[in-house]
C-alpha positions in Angstrom: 134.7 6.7 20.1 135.6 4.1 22.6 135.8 4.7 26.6 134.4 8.7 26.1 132.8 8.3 29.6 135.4 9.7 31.8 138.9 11.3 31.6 141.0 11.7 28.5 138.7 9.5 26.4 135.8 12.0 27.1 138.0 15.2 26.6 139.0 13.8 23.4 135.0 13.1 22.3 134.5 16.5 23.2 137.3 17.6 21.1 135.6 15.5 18.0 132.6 17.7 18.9 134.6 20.6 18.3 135.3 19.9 15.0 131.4 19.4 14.3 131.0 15.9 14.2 128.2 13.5 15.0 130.2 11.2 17.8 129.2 7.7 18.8 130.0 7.8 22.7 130.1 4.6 23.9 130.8 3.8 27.6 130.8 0.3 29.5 129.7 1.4 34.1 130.0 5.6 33.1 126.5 5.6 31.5 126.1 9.5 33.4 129.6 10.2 32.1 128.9 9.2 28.9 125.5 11.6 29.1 127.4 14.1 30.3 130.2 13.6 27.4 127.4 14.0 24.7 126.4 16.7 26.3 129.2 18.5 26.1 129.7 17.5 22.3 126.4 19.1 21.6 127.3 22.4 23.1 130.3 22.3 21.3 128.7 22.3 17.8 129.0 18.4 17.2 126.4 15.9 17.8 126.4 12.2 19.9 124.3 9.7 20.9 125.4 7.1 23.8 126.1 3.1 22.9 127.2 0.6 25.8 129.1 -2.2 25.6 130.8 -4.2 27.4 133.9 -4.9 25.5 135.4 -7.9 27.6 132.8 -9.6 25.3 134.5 -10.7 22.8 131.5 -10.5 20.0 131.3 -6.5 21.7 133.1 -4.8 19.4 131.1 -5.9 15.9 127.7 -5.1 17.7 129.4 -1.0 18.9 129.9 -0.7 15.3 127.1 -2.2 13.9 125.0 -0.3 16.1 127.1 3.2 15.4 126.9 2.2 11.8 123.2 2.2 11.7 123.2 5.4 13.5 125.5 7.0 11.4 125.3 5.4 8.2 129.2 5.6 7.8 132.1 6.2 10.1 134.8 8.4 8.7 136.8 8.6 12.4 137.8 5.4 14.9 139.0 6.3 18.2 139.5 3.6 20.5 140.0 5.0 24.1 138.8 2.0 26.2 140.9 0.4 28.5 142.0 -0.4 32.0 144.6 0.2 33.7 146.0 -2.4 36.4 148.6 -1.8 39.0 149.5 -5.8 38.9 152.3 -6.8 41.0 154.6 -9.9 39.4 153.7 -12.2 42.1 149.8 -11.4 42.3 149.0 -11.7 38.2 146.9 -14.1 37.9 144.9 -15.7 34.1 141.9 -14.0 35.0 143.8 -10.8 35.4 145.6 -11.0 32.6 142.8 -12.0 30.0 140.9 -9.0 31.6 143.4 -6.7 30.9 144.0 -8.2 27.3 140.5 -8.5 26.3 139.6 -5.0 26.9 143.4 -3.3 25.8 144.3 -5.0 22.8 141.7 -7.2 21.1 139.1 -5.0 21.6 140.9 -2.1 19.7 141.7 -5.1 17.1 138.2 -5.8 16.8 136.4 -2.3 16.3 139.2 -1.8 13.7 138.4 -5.0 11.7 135.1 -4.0 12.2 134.7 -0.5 11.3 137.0 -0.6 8.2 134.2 -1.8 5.5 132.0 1.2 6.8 135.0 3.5 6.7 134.9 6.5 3.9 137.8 6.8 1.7 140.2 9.0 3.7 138.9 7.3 7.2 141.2 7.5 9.9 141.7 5.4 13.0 143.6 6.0 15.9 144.4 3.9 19.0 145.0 5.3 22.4 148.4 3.2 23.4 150.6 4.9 27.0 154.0 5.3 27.8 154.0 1.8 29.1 154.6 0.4 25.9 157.8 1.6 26.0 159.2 1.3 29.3 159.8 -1.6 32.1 156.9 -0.3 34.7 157.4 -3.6 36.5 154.6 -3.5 38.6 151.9 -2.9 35.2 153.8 -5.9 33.1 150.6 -7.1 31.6 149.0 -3.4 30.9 152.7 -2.4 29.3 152.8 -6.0 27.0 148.7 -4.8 26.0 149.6 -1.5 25.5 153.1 -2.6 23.3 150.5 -4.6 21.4 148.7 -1.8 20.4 151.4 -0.3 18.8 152.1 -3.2 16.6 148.9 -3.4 15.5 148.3 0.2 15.0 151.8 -0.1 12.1 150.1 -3.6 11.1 146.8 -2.1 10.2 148.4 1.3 9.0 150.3 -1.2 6.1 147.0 -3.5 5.7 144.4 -0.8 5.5 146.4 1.7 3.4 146.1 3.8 0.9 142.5 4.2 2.0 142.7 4.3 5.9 145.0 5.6 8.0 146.0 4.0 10.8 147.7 5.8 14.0 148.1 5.7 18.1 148.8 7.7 20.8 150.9 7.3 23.7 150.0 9.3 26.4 152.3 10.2 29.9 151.2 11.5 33.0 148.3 13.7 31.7 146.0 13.0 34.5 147.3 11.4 38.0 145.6 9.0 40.0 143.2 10.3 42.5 145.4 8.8 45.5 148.3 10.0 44.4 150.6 11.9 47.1 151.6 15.6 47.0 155.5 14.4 47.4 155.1 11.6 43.8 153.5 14.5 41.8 156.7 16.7 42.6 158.9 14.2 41.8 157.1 13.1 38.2 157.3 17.2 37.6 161.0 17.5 38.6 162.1 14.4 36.7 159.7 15.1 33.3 161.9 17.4 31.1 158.9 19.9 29.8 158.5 20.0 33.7 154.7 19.9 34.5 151.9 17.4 34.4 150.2 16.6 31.0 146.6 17.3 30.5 143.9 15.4 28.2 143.8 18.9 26.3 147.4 17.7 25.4 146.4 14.0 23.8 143.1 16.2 22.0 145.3 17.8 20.1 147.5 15.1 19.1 144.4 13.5 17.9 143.0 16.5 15.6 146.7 16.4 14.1 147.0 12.5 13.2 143.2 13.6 11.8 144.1 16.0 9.2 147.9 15.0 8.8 147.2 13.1 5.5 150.5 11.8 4.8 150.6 10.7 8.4 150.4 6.4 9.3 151.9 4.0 11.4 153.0 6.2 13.7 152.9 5.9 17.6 152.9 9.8 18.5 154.4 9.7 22.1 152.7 12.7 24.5 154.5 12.6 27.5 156.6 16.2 28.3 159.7 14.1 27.1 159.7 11.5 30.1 161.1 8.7 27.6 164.2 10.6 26.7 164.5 11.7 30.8 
């Protein structure tokens, strides 16, 4: 599990835990996040272990699974949480920036796939955490939404490569958790203009990821979790 240090990516490793797994938390500058994910997986009736990585690196993402894999012995669920999210103004993206954001979002997700499939049992699942972003012109995110779209065409390219013996999924989360500097006044008017009206939590994309889990006839699907903000 990918990015389980902090926010939704640790609610969802928590939510593996749950189910009684053994859960490969790996983390990047949350190393006390990550302890206190695993942590919480062990008093939920799972097991963890920690694993950093930087996955910038482009060589990260074989060594996560390698090491995982020699943990575990075989990996029969990929979750791959870790990312970043940018605000990036049009006139202020610069290469760095972009290959940043790219390296981490899309070909690190890539990677752990290509990685993780040989040591994947029959049945294995793998599911990428994409946003809302992919589908919508947020104009001052460009290069997190074109990552982010990425994901979901390689989540339905994998699903159609790796089938009948992996499924491959994503999820697309909304406003499940709001920036810390975010104003009193913006959080009213995401509630009043989401149709569900309220504000998502990670409890919302954990369950979305125990269904794509056990829903067997279930690939290639982007499941979108936002209260209905892309229909608004």
């Amino acid at each position: 599990m990918t990015g389980a240090g902090r926010r939704v990516g640790r609610a969802i490793a928590v939510g593996l835990g749950t189910r009684g797994m053994r859960v490969a938390v790996h983390y990047h500058g949350a190393e006390e996040g990550a302890r206190e994910t695993a942590r919480a997986i062990a008093a939920s009736g799972g097991d963890a272990f920690t694993i950093r990585a930087d996955l910038r690196d482009a060589q990260a993402p074989a060594r996560l699974v390698a090491d995982a894999v020699k943990r575990l012995g075989s990996l029969d669920v990929l979750v791959n949480s870790a990312s970043v999210m940018l605000r990036t103004p049009f006139e202020e993206v610069s290469e760095g920036v972009w290959d940043e954001i790219f390296a981490l979002n899309l070909r690190a997700p890539f990677f752990c796939a290509q990685a993780a499939a040989p040591h994947m049992n029959e049945g294995g699942v793998i599911i990428n955490i994409a946003d809302l972003a992919a589908f919508e012109p947020w104009t001052g995110y460009i290069p997190h939404g074109a990552s982010k779209a990425g994901v979901v065409h390689i989540t339905r390219a994998l699903a159609k490569r790796l089938a009948p013996r992996i499924r491959v999924n994503a999820i697309a989360p909304g406003a499940v958790l709001l920036p810390d500097d975010w104003t009193e006044e913006a959080r009213t008017r995401l509630i009043e203009t989401t149709p569900l009206g309220r504000i998502g939590s990670p409890d919302d994309v954990t369950r979305a990821v125990h269904y794509l889990i056990d829903a067997r006839y279930v690939t290639g699907q982007t499941i979108i979790v936002d209260g209905g903000r892309h229909v608004r």
